[in-house]
C-alpha positions as CSV (number, residue, x, y, z in Angstrom):
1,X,-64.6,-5.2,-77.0
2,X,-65.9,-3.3,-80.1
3,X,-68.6,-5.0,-82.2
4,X,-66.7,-5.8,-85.2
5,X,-67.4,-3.7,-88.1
6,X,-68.0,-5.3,-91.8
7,X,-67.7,-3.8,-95.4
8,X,-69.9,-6.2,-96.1
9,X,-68.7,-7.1,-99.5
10,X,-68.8,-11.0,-100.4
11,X,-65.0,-10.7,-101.3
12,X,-61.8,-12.0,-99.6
13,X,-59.8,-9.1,-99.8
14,X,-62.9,-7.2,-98.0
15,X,-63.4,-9.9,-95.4
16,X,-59.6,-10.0,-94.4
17,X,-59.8,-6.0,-94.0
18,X,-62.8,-7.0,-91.8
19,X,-60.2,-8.6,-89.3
20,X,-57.0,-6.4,-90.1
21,X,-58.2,-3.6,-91.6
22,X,-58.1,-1.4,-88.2
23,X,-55.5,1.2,-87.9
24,X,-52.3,-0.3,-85.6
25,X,-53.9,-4.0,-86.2
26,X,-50.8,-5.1,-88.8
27,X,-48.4,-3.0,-86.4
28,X,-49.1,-5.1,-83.4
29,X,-48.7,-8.2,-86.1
30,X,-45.2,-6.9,-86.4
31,X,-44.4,-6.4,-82.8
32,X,-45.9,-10.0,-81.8
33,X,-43.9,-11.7,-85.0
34,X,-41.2,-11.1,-82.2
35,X,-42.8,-13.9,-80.0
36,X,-44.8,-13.4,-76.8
37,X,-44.9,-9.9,-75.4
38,X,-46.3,-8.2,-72.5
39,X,-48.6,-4.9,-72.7
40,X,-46.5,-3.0,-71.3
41,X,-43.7,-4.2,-74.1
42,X,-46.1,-3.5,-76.9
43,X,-47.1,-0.2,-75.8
44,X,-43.6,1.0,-75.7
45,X,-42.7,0.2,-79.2
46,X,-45.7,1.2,-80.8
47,X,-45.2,5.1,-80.2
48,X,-48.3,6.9,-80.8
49,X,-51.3,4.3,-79.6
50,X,-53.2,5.0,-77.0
51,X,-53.7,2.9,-74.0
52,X,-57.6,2.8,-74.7
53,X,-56.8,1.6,-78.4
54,X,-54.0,-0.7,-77.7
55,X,-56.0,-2.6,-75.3
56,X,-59.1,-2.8,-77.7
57,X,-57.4,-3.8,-80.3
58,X,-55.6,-6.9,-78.7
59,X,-59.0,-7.5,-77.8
60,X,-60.5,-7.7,-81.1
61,X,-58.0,-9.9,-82.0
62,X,-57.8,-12.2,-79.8
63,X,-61.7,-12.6,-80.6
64,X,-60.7,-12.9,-84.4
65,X,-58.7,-15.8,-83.6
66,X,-55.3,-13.3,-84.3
67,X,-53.7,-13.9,-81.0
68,X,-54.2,-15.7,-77.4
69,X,-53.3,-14.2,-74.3
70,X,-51.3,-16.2,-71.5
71,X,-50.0,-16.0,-67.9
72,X,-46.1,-16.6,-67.8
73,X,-45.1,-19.0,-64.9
74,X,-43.8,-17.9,-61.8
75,X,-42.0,-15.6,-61.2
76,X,-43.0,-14.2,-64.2
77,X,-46.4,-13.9,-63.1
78,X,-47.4,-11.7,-66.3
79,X,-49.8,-11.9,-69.3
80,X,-48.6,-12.3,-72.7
81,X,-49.9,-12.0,-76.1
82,X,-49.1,-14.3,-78.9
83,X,-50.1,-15.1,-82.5
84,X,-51.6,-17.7,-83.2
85,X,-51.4,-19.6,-86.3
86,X,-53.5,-17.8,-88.4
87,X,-51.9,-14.3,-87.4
88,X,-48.6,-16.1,-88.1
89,X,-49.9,-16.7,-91.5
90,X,-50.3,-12.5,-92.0
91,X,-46.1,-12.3,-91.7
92,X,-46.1,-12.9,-96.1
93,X,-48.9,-10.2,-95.9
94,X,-46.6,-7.3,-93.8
95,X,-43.8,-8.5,-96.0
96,X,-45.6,-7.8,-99.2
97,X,-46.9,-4.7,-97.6
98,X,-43.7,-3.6,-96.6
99,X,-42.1,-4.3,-100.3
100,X,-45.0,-2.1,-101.9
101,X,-44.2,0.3,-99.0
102,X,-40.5,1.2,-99.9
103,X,-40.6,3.9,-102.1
104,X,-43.0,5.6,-99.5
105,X,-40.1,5.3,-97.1
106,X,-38.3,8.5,-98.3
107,X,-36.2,10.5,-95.8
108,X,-36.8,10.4,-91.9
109,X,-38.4,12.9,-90.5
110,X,-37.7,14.6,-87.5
111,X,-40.8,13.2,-86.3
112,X,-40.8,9.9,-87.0
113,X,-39.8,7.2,-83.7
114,X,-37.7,4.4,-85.4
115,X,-36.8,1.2,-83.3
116,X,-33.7,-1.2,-84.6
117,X,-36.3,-4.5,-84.9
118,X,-38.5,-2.4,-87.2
119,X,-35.3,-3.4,-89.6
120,X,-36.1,-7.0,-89.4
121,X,-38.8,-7.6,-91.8
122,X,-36.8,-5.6,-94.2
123,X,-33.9,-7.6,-93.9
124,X,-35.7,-11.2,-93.7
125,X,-37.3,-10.2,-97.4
126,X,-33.2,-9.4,-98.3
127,X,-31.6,-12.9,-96.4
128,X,-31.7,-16.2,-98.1
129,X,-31.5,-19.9,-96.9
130,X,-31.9,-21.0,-93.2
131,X,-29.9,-19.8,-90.0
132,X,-29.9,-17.4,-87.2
133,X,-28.3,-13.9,-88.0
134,X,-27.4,-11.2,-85.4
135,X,-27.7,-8.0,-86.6
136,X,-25.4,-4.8,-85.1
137,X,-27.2,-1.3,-85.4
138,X,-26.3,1.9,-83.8
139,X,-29.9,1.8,-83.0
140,X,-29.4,-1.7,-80.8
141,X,-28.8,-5.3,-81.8
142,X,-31.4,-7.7,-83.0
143,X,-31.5,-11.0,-84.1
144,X,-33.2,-12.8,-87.1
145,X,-34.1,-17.2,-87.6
146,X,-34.1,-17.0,-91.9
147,X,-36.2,-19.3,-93.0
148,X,-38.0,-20.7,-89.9
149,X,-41.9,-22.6,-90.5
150,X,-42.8,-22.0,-86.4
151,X,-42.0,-19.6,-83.9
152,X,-40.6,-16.3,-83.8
153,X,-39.0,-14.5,-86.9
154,X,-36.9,-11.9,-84.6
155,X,-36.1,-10.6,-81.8
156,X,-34.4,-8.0,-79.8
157,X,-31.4,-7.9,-78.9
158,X,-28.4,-10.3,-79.0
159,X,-28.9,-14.0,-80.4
160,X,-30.3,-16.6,-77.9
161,X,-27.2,-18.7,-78.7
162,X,-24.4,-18.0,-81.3
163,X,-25.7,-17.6,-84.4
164,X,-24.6,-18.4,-88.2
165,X,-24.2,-15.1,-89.2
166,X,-23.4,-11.6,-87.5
167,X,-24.0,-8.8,-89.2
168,X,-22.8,-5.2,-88.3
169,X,-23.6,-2.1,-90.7
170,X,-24.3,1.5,-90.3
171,X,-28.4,3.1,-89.8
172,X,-27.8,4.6,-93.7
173,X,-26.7,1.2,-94.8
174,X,-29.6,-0.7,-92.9
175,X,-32.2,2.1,-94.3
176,X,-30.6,2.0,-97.9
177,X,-31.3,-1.8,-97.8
178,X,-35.0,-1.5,-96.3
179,X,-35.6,1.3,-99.6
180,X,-34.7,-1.4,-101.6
181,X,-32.1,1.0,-102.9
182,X,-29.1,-1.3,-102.1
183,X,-28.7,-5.0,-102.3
184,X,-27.0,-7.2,-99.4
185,X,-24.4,-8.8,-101.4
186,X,-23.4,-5.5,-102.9
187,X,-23.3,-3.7,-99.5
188,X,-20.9,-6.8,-98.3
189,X,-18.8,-6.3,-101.6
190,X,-18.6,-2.7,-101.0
191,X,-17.4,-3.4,-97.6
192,X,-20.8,-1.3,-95.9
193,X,-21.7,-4.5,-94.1
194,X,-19.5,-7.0,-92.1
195,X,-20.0,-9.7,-91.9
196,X,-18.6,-12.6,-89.8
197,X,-19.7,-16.4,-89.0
198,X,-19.6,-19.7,-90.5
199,X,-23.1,-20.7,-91.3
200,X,-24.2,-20.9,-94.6
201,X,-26.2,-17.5,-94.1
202,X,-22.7,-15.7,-93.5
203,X,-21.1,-18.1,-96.7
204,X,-23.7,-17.2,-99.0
205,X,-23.3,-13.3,-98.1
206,X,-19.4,-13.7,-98.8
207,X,-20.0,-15.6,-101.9
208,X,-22.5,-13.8,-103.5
């Protein structure tokens, strides 16, 4: 575990960088907003960290109080990683982040790894009201709980049980939504999104 470092600056915005200002530190965030995930898990949607810095990271933040680190039940068997509270409470953080972030979204590149949940937090910021939303991608299905106080925002793959909204939309229409180029009700109006379900989530698209 590296000795943390400090800018040692008696301001909050300087003491939260402190704890989060490490390069891939608000990445894992994002990945563990999912819920519990192993290593292995981690290290295969966060294309680019090293085995060395993934591991010392996860480290560092589990001594930060950021995350825990559990053993699943038999026949599980394997470790975990989890937020805790107080890295639950850095989710309105990545979303502001990712807001101020859009216009630096631009074109992909030919290098640049993209996996369907990375979608989530962009669409969360778009979705009003309270419900569980599947979401259909070329890329691979994932699934949202709007408005939840506990537990995990998203996930991958299909809903856990059926949910009050599926949504089904093109990559360009996804992306133009994550720019902030194109709103969700006026990609349902221009028929770009589909959207089927009964829950207020699907209603309020529809109505909008």
């Amino acid at each position: 575990m590296s000795p943390r470092r400090s800018y040692d600056q008696y301001c909050s915005a300087a003491r939260a960088l402190d704890v989060v200002g490490d390069r891939w530190t608000l990445l894992i965030v994002r990945e563990l907003l999912a819920g519990p995930r192993r290593y292995t898990d981690l290290h295969a949607d966060l294309p680019g960290v090293s085995t060395d810095v993934l591991a010392s990271r996860l480290k560092d933040m589990e001594r930060d109080g950021l995350t825990t680190r559990r053993r699943l039940p038999p026949p599980g068997a394997a470790f975990v990683y989890e937020l805790t509270v107080q890295g639950r409470e850095l989710l309105p953080v990545l979303q502001a982040l990712g807001e101020w972030g859009q216009p630096e979204l631009g074109e992909r590149r030919p290098t640049d790894a993209v996996r369907a949940h990375w979608f989530a937090l962009p669409l969360l910021r778009a979705l009003e009201g309270e419900g569980l939303v599947e979401v259909h991608l070329e890329e691979g299905d994932f699934h949202l709980f709007v408005g939840v106080q506990e537990g995990p925002v998203y996930g991958d793959g299909p809903a856990p049980r059926e949910p009050d909204a599926r949504l089904a939309m093109d990559t360009g229409t996804c992306t133009a939504v994550a720019r902030g180029e194109l709103g969700l009700p006026d990609a349902v109006r221009a028929g770009r999104i589909a959207v089927t379900g009964d829950g207020t989530v699907a209603k309020a698209l529809r109505e909008a």
